[in-house]
Structures are given as structure tokens and as C-alpha cells.
KOLLUMMAR-719712 format. One record per residue: residue in three letters; x, y, z of N, C-alpha, C in turn. Coordinates in steps of 0.02 Angstrom, whole numbers. Example, Ala and Ser with C-alpha at 12.3 -4.5 7.8 and 13.67 -1.06 7.14 Angstrom:
2
   residuo      nc1      nc2      nc3     cac1     cac2     cac3      cc1      cc2      cc3
       ALA      660     -284      390      615     -225      390      660     -165      390
       SER      642     -112      354      684      -53      357      645        2      394
This chain:
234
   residuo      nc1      nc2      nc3     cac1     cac2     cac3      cc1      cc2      cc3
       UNK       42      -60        0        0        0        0       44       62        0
       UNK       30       99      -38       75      165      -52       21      222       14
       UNK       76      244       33       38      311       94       77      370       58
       UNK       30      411       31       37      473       22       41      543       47
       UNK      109      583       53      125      628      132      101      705       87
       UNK       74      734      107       51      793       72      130      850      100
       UNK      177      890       58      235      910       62      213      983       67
       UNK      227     1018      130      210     1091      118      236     1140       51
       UNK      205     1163        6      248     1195      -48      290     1241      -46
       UNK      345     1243      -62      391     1290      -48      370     1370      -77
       UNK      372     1406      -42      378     1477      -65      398     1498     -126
       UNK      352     1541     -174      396     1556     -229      447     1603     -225
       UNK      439     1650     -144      505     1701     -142      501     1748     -165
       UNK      546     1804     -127      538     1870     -170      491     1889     -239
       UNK      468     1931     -247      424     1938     -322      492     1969     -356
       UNK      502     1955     -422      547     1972     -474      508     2059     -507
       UNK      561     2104     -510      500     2173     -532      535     2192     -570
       UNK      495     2220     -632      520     2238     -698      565     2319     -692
       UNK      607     2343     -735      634     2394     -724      610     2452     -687
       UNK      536     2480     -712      523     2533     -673      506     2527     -604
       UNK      478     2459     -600      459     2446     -515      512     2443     -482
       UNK      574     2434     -490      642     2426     -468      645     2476     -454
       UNK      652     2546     -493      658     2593     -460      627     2632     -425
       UNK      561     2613     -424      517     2655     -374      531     2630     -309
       UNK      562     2567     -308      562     2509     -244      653     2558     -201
       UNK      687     2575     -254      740     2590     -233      714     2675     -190
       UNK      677     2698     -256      666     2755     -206      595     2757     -154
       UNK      578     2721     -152      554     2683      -65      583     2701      -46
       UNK      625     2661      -25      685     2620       39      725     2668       43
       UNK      763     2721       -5      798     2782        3      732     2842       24
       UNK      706     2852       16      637     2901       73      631     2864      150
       UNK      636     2796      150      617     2788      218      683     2764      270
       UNK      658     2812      331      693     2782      386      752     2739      395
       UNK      797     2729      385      822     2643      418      776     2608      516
       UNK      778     2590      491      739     2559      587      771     2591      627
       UNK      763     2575      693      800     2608      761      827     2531      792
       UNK      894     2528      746      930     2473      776      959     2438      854
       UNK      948     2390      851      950     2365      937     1027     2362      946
       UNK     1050     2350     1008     1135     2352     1026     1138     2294     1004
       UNK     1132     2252     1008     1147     2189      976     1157     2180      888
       UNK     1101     2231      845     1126     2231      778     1179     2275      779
       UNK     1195     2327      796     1257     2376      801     1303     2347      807
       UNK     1327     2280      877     1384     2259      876     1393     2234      799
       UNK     1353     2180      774     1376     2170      708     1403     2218      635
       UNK     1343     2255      662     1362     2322      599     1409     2356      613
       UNK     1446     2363      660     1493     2409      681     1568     2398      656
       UNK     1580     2324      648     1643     2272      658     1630     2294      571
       UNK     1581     2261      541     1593     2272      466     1596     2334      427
       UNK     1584     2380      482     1589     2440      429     1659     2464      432
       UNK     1717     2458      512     1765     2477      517     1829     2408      477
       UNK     1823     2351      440     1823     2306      409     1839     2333      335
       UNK     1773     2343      312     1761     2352      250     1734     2393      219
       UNK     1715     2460      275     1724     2539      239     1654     2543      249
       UNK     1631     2579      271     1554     2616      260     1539     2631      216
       UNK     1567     2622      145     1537     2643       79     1507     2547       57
       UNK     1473     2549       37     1459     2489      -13     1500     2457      -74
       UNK     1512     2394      -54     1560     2373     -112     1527     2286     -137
       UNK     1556     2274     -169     1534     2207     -189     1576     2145     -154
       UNK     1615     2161     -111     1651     2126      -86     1641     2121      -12
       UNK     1602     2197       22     1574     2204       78     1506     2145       67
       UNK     1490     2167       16     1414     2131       11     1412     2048       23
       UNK     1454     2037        1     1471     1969        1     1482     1926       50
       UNK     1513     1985      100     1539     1957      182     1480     1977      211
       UNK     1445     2013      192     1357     2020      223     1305     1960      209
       UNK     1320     1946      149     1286     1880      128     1294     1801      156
       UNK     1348     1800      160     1380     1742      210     1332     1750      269
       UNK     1326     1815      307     1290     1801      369     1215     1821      355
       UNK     1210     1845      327     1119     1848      300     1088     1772      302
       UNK     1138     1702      284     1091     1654      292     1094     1615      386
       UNK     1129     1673      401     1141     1621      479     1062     1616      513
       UNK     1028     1667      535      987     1663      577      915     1588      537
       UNK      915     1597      478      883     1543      445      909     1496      449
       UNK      952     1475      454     1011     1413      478      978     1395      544
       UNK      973     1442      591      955     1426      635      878     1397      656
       UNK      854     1449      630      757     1429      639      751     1368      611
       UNK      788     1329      557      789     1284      535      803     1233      578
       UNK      860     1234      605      876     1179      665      831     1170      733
       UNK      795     1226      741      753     1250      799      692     1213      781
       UNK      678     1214      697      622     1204      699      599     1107      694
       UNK      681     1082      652      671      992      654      658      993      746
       UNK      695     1016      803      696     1002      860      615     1008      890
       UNK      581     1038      846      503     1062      875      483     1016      835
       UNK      482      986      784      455      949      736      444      889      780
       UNK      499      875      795      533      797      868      483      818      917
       UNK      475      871      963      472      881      995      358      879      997
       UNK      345      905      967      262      911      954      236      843      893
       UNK      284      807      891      269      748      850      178      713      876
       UNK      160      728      927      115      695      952       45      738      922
       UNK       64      793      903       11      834      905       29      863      838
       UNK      -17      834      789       11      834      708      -32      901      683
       UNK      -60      933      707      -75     1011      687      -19     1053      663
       UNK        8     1053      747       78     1107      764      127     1081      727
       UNK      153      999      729      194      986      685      204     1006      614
       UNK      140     1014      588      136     1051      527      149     1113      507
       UNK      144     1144      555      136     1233      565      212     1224      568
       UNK      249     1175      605      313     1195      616      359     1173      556
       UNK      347     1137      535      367     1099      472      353     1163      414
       UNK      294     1193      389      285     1247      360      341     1292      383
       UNK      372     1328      432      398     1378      441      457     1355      436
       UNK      480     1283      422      569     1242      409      564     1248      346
       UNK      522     1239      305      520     1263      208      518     1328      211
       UNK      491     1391      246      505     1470      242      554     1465      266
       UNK      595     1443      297      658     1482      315      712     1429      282
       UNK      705     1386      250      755     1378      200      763     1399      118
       UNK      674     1408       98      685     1448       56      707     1529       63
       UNK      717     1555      112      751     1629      123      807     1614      116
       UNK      849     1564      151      910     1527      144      923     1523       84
       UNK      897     1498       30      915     1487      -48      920     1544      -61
       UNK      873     1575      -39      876     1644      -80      952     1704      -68
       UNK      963     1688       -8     1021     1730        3     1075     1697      -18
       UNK     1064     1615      -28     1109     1583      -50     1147     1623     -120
       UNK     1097     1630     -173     1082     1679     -245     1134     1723     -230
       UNK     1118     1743     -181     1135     1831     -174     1211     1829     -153
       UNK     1233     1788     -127     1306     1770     -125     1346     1747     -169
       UNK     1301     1695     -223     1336     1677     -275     1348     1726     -346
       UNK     1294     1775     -346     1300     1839     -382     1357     1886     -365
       UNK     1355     1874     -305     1407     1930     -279     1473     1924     -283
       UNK     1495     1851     -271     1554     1817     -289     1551     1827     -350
       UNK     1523     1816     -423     1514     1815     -463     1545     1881     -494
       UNK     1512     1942     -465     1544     1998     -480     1619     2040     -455
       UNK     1621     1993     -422     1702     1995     -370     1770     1967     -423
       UNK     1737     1942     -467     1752     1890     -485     1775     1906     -572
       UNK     1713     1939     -589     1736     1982     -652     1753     2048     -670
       UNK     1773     2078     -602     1798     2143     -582     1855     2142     -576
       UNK     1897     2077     -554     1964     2051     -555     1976     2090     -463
       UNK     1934     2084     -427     1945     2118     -361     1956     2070     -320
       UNK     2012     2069     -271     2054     2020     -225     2011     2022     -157
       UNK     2001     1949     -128     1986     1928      -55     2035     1922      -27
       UNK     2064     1950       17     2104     1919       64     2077     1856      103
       UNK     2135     1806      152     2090     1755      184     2073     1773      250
       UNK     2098     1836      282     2085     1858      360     2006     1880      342
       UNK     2006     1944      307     1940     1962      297     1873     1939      274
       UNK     1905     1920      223     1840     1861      192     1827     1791      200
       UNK     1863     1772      217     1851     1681      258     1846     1713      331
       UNK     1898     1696      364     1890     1716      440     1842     1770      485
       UNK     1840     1817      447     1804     1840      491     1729     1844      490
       UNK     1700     1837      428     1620     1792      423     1616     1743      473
       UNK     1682     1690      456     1642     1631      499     1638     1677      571
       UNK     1689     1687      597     1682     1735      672     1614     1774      667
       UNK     1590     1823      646     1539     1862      631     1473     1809      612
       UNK     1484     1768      592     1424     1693      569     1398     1654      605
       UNK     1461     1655      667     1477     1596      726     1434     1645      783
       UNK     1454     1705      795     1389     1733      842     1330     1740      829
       UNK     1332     1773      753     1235     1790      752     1198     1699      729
       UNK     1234     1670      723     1198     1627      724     1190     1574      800
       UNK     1227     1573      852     1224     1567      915     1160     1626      948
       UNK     1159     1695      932     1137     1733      938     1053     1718      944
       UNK     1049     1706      877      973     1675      840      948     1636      868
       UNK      975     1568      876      954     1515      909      916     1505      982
       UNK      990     1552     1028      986     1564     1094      910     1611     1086
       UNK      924     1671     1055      853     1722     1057      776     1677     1049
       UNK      789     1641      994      724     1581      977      710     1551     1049
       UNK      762     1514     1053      731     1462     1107      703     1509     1179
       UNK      713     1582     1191      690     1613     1257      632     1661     1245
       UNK      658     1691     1173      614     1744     1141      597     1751     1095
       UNK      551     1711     1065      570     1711      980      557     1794      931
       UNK      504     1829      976      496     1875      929      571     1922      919
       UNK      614     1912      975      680     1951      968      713     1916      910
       UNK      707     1871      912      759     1833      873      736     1854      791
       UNK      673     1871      781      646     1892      710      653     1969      711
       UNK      664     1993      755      677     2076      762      732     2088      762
       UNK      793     2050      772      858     2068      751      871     2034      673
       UNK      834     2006      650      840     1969      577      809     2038      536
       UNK      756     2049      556      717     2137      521      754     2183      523
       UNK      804     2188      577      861     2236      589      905     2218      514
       UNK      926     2167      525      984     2145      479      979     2175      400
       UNK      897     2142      394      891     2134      323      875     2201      285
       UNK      837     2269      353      857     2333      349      901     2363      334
       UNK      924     2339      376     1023     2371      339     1033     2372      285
       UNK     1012     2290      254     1053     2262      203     1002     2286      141
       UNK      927     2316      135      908     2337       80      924     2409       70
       UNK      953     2446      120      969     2514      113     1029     2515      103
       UNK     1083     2480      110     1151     2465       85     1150     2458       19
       UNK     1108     2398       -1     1116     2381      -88     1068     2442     -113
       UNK     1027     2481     -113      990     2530     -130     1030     2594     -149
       UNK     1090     2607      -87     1117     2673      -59     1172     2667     -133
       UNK     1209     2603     -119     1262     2580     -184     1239     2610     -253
       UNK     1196     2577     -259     1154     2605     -333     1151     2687     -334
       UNK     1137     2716     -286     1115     2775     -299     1185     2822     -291
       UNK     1231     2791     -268     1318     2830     -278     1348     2817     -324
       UNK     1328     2754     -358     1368     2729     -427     1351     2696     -469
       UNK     1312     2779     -518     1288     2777     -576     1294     2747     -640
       UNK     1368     2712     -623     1403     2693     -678     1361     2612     -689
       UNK     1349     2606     -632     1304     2507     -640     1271     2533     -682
       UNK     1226     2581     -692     1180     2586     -730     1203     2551     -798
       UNK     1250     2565     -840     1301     2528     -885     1315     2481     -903
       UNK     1328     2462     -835     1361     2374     -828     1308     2335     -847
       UNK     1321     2300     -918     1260     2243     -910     1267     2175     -845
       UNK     1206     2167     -859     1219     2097     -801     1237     2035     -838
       UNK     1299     2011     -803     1323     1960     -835     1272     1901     -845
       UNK     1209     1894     -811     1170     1828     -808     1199     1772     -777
       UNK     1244     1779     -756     1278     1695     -736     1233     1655     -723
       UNK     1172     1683     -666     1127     1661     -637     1056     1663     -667
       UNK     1030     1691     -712      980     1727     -749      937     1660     -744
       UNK      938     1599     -751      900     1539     -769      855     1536     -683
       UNK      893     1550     -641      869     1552     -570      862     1599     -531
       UNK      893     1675     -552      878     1716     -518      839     1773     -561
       UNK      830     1763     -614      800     1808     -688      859     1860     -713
       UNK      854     1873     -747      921     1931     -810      884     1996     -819
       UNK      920     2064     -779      895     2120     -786      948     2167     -841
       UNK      926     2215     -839      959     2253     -896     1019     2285     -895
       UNK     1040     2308     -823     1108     2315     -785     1111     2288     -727
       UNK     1192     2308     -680     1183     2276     -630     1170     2325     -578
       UNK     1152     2373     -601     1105     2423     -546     1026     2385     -532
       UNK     1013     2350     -592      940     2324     -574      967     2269     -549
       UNK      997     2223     -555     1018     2174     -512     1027     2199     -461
       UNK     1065     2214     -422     1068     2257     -357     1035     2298     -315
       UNK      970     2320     -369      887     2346     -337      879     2269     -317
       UNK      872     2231     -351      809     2152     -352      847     2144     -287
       UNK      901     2136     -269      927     2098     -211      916     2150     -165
       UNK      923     2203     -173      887     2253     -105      824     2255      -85
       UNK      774     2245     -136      695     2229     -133      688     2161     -111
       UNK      745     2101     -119      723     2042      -83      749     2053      -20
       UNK      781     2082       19      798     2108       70      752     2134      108
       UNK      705     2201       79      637     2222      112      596     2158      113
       UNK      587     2103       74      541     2063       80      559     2017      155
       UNK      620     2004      148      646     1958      224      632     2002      261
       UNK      653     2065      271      623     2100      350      535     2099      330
       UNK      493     2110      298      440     2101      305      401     2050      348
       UNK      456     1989      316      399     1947      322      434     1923      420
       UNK      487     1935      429      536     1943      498      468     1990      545
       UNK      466     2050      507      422     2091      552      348     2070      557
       UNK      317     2030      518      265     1990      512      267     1926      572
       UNK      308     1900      583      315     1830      636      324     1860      705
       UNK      369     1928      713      359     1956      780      309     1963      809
       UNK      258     1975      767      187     1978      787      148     1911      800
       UNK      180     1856      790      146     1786      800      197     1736      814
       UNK      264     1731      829      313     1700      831      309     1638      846
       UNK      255     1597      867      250     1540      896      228     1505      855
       UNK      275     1476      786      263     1447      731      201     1442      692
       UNK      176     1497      703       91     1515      661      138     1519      594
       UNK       88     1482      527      101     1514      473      120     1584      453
       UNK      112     1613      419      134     1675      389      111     1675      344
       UNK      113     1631      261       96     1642      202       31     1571      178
């Protein structure tokens, strides 16, 4: 007898937006605010800006990306342990199982956003060192993701309020870039990725799309603070 398991569907992720929505999205996010960051996102932001310069680079971005997938790393592990853990009570198991497919598809998604970035590191002919760019991610990777976990298991809505922090930063960073260096406008996008992440017309619109999937992670971050106890979301 075959038993058939119904598979929560994975998220389709960020919405993909055609040129002009790109830029209305950029000048959003440049009109509004950055958040009112907690001491805990500061320590992180603080280390990388005196690192790798308070201006935006593609090589900063990259060591941002590395840790953009930690805290999903984590909800992920948090969430097989609740999966184990509410096994008896196959509602919640589900609900929790749903929120281990959202937070690994965010995971893929930043996954993208690192391999683009390398990508452009890459045909710029611009050098990593191994202190800065290996070592000190994992260091910087190795707390906020200890960070996450610990916050989950006592507080979860903190733990999604320093992820909204993060991903704040990180759409007004890739936004701010675009709007100092006009010259992307130019640069076509190489596509490396185009089959999986779609092919825009420069890599200023590439670099909107990944700042607009950025507002989408703090969205949906600032969406679970409000229900954190593995309620759906989408």
C-alpha cells in the first residue's frame, strides 16, 4: 500500500519586478527611515563597517551575505527540534514543518545573493584576502547565528527583530550603492545566474532586485514578531 504525505509547498520568494518597479522600490527604501537598531545589531554592523568601509562594495556585500543566511540556519535547526518535539500533536507539527520550508527557502535565496556577488568579485578582477573574507564571516556567522538560536529558544519574537534589523540594513546598503554609482547603470548583467535568479538590464537592477528581496525578508521577519510561535505567515 503506497501512503501518500502531502509536502508543504515551498515559497515562490521574493516577487521578481520589472525595471520601473525597481526603481520606485529603490526610491522607497531611500525616502524611508532605516529602523531604530538594537545594541545587539550595532555590535555586528559596527565590526563590518570599520572592516570594509562604510561605503558599499561588492566585496562588503558578500561578507554580508555569508551572514544573511545564519539566523535561517538557525530557525531551521530549531524548527526539526520542535518537529521531534510536538510529534504527538500533528497540527503544530505542521505549522512547524511549514515555517522549516520558509526559512530555508530565504536561505536559498540569500544563498543567490552570494553567488551573484562572488560572481561579480570575480569579473571585476577584485582580490579577497583570507583574514577578511574567510575568517572573519565565519567569526561574525559563529555569533549571530548562536545569537538567533539562543534568542528563539527564550524569545522568539527578538530573534525575528534582530533578523528585520539585519535585512534593513542590508536593503538600504544595496539601494544606497546604486544611488552613488551611476556607472552600474552601464554594466550589463552578466546573467551567470539569470535561469534562477531572472536577467535584468544592468547591474544596478540586479542590485535593486537583491535590495527589494531584502525588504521582503524583514517584512515577512516583522510579520512573525507579531505571531512567533510557529503560526504560518503565508
Amino acid at each position: 500500500m503506497t501512503i501518500t504525505i502531502d509536502r508543504p509547498e515551498a515559497p515562490a520568494g521574493p516577487p521578481k519586478l520589472d525595471r520601473d518597479a525597481l526603481r520606485r522600490a529603490q526610491a522607497e527604501t531611500l525616502d524611508t527611515p532605516r529602523m531604530d537598531y538594537s545594541l545587539l545589531a550595532k555590535m555586528m554592523f559596527k565590526p563590518v563597517d570599520l572592516m570594509y568601509g562604510k561605503q558599499g562594495s561588492f566585496t562588503k556585500f558578500a561578507m554580508l551575505e555569508v551572514i544573511a543566511r545564519v539566523p535561517y540556519q538557525a530557525w531551521e535547526r530549531m524548527g526539526y527540534w520542535a518537529v521531534h518535539r510536538y510529534s504527538g500533536r500533528s497540527a503544530l507539527a505542521k505549522r512547524v514543518f511549514e515555517r522549516i520550508v520558509e526559512a530555508r527557502a530565504d536561505q536559498d535565496n540569500e544563498q543567490w545573493h552570494l553567488l551573484i556577488m562572488q560572481d561579480l568579485i570575480q569579473r571585476n578582477g577584485m582580490k579577497q584576502n583570507w583574514l577578511l573574507h574567510k575568517v572573519a564571516p565565519w567569526f561574525i556567522s559563529f555569533f549571530y547565528y548562536h545569537v538567533s538560536w539562543v534568542l528563539f529558544l527564550v524569545r522568539p519574537e527578538a530573534s525575528y527583530r534582530l533578523n528585520a534589523e539585519f535585512e534593513d540594513h542590508a536593503e538600504h546598503e544595496y539601494m544606497t550603492f546604486v544611488a552613488d554609482n551611476p556607472d552600474l547603470e552601464f554594466m550589463p548583467d552578466p546573467g551567470t545566474y539569470a535561469d534562477e535568479y531572472g536577467r535584468y538590464r544592468s547591474v544596478a537592477d540586479l542590485m535593486r532586485q537583491i535590495g527589494h528581496d531584502e525588504r521582503v525578508h524583514k517584512l515577512d521577519s516583522l510579520e512573525n514578531v507579531k505571531d512567533p510561535h510557529w503560526a504560518p505567515t503565508r
